[in-house]
C-alpha positions in Angstrom: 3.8 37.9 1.4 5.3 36.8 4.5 6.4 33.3 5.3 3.9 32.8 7.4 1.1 34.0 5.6 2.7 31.5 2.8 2.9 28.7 4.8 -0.9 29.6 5.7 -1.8 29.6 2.0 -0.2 26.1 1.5 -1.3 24.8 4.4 -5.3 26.0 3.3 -5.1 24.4 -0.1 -3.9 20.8 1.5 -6.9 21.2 3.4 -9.3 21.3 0.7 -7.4 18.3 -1.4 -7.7 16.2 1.8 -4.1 15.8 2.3 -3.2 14.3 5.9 -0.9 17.1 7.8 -1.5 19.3 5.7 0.3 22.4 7.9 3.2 20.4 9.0 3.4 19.1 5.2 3.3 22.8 4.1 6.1 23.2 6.7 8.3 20.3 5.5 7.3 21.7 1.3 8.4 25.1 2.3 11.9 24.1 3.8 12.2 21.4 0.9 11.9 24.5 -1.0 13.9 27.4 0.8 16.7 24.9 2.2 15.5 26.5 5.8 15.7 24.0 8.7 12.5 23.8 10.8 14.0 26.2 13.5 15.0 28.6 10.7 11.3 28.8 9.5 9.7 29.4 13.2 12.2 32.4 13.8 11.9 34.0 10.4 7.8 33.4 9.8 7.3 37.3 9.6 9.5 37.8 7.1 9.2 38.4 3.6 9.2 35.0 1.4 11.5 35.5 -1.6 9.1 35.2 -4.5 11.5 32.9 -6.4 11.1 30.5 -3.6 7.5 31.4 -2.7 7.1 30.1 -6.7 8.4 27.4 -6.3 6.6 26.3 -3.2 3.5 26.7 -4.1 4.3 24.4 -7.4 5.5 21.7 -4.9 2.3 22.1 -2.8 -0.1 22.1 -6.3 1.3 18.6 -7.0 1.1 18.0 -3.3 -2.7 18.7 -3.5 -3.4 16.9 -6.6 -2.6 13.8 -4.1 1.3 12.8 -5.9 3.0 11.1 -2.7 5.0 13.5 -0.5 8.5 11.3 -1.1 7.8 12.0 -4.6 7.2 15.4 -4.6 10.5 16.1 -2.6 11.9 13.0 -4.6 13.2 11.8 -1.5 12.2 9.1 1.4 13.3 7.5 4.5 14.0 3.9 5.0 16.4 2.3 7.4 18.1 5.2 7.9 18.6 5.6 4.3 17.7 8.6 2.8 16.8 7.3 -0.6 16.0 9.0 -4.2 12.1 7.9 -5.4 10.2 9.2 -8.5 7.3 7.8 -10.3 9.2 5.1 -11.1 9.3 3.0 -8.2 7.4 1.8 -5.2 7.4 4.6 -1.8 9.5 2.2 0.9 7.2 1.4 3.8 8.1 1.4 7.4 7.0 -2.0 7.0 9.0 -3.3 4.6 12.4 -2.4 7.7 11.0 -5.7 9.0 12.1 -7.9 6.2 15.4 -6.4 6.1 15.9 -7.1 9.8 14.7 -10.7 9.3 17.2 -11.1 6.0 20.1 -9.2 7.9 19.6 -12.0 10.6 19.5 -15.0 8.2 22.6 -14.1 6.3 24.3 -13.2 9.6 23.4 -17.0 10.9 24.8 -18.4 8.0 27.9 -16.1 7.8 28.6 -17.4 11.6 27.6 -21.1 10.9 30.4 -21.2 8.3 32.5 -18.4 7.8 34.1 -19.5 4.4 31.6 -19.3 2.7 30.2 -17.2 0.0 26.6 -16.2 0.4 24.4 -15.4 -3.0 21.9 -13.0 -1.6 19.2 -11.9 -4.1 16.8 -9.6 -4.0 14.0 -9.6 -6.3 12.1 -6.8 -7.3 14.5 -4.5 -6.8 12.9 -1.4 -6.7 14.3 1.7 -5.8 16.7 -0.7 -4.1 15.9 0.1 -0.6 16.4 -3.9 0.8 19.4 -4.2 -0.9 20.9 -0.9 0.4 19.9 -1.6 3.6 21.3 -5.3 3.7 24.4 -3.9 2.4 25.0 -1.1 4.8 24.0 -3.2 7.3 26.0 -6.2 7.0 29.3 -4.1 7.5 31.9 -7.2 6.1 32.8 -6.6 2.2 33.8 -10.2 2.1 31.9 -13.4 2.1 28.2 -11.9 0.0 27.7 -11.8 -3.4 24.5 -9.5 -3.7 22.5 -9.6 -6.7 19.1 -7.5 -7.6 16.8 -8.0 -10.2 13.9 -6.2 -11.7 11.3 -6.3 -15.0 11.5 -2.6 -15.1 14.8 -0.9 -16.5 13.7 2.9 -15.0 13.5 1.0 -11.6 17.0 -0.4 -11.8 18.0 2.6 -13.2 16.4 4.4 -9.8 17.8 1.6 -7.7 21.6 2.0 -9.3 21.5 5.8 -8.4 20.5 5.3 -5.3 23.6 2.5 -4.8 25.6 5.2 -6.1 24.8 7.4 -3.0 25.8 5.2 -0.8 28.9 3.8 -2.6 27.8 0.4 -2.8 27.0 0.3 -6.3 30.2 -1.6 -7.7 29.5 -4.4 -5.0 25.7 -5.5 -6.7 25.3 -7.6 -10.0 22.5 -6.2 -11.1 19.7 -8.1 -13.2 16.9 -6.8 -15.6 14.4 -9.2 -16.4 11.2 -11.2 -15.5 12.2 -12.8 -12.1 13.7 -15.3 -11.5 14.5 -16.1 -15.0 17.3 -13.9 -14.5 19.0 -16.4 -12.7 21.3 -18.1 -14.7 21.7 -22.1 -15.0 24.5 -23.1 -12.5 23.7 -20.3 -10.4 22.8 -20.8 -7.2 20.8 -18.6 -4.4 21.4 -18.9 -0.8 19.2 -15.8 0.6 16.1 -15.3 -1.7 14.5 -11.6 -0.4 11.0 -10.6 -2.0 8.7 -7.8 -1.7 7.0 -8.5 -4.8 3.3 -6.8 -5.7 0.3 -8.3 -3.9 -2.7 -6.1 -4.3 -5.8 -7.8 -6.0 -6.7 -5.9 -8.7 -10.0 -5.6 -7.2 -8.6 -3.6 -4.0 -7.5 -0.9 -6.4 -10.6 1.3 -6.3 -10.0 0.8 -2.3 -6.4 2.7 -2.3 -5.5 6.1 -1.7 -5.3 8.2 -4.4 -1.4 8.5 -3.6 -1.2 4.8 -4.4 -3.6 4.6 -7.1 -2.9 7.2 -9.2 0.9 7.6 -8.8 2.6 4.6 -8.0 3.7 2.4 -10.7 0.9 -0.4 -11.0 3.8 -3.5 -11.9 5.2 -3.0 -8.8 1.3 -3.0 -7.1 -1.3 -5.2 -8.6 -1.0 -9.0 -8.8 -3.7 -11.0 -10.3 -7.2 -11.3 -8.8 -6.2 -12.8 -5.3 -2.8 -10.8 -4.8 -1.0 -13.9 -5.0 0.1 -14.2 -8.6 3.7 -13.0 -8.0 4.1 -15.4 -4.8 2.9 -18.7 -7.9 5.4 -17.6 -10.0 7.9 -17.5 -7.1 7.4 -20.6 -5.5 7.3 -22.5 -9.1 10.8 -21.7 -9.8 12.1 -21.4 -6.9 13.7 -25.0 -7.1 15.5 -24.8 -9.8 17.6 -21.7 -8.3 18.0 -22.5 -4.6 20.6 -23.6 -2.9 19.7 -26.8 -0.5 19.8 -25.0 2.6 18.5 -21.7 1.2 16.5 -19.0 3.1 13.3 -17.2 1.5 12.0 -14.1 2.6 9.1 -12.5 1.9 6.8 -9.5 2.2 3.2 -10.6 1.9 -0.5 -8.6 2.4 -2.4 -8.8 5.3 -4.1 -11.8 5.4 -2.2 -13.7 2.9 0.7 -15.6 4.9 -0.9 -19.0 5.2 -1.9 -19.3 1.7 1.8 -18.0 0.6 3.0 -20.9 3.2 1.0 -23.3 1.5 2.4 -22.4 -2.3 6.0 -22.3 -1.1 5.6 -25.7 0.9 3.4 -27.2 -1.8 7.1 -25.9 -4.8 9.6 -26.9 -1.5 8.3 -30.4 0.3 11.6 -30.1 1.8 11.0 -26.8 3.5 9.5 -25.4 6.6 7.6 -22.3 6.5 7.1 -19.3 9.5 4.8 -15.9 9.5 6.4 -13.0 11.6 3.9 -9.9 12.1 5.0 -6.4 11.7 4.3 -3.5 14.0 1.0 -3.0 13.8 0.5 -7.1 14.3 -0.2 -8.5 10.9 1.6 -11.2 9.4 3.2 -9.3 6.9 6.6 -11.5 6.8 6.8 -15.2 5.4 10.0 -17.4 5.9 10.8 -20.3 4.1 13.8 -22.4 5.3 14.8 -25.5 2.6 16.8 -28.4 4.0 17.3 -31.1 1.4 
């Protein structure tokens, strides 16, 4: 069977699962699995596909087709300019989510330029497959000055999130934290930059999701009580105890559920402000809180 006739094949049985793109995703599964770049494939499509290869492709494209996440079937997916190492373990990063870094990336930078000598706690909670504090990191170029710390309930996603550090050297400079959020904060310990992209999908929405989402990605890093807001409660309720006076929280939220995660925060913080920033496609997916005691 030729290349082409195997891309043809792949490309026919993404059709019938339903899967979005399915020729250029039996493009992108067939270089994935013959190491050809896209160039490579278009000059050799009449040749023979080596049948070691061919096998292996068309496994990748069955678990494409049973509707298991692209990044997960190439274990692999872009954030930030990261390429980044996902399984079943963690949360896909959304294009989205580049927005909060950019927002946290400008808060720390303020306070690294409103007083230079001093040492920033940055936390991020939820850690995930570590794709905020990566991209902080890599982004704010200075070693000196930051003390980042991430934290997550689920070992396998620190486990995801420390290999991924690995990759991009960076590991040694994170304190990393398993537990139940903020809990993992000691006493005496305080946070400066607070960054969040915690779950916030009612359970009731979940019959509403792809299968992608539904079926493959881990639910604790999802769901979040009836309303979505559950993780934002337990947030914003001991918040106080771990922020600095003058700290920064940053936050990923759903659509449609800034102002009522403005109102918990403000209600935990009477000493804050709070501000919504939308994302690209306009939705208020970004909540700020700034405390000033």
């Amino acid at each position: 069977m030729t290349i082409e006739e195997l891309l043809r094949d792949g490309a026919m049985k993404l059709v019938e699962a339903r899967v979005e793109i399915p020729e250029q995703t039996a493009r992108w599964l067939w270089q994935h699995a013959s190491g050809m770049a896209a160039h490579e494939v278009f000059l050799a499509r009449d040749k023979e596909a080596d049948a070691q290869v061919a096998a292996e492709y068309l496994a990748l494209v069955a678990r494409r087709a049973r509707r298991e996440p692209l990044q997960y079937v190439i274990a692999e997916a872009e954030f930030a300019g990261l390429t980044l190492y996902v399984d079943h373990r963690v949360l896909v990063p959304r294009p989205e989510t580049e927005g909060l870094v950019a927002l946290a990336a400008a808060q720390i930078g303020a306070l690294r330029g409103a007083d230079p000598e001093r040492t920033l706690t940055v936390f991020d909670l939820g850690v995930g497959s570590g794709a905020i504090t990566i991209a902080l990191i890599m982004r704010m170029r200075s070693k000196e000055g930051i003390r980042w710390m991430a934290g997550d309930l689920s070992e396998d996603a620190l486990a995801v999130a420390r290999r991924n550090a690995r990759r991009y050297g960076v590991e040694d400079r994170v304190d990393w934290r398993w537990g139940d959020g903020l809990d993992v904060v000691a006493t005496g310990e305080v946070i400066d930059v607070l960054v969040a992209n915690p779950p916030y999908i009612p359970l009731a929405d979940a019959p509403l999701l792809q299968p992608e989402v539904r079926e493959h990605e881990p639910g604790l890093a999802l769901f979040a009580g009836q309303d979505g807001l559950e993780a934002y409660r337990m947030i914003a309720a001991k918040a106080k105890r771990v922020l600095a006076n003058d700290a920064t929280v940053l936050l990923e939220v759903g659509d449609g559920q800034a102002k009522a995660v403005q109102a918990l925060f403000l209600e935990a913080l009477p000493d804050a402000t709070a501000e919504a920033y939308a994302d690209f496609q306009g939705i208020l997916r970004n909540v700020v809180i700034h405390r000033q005691v």
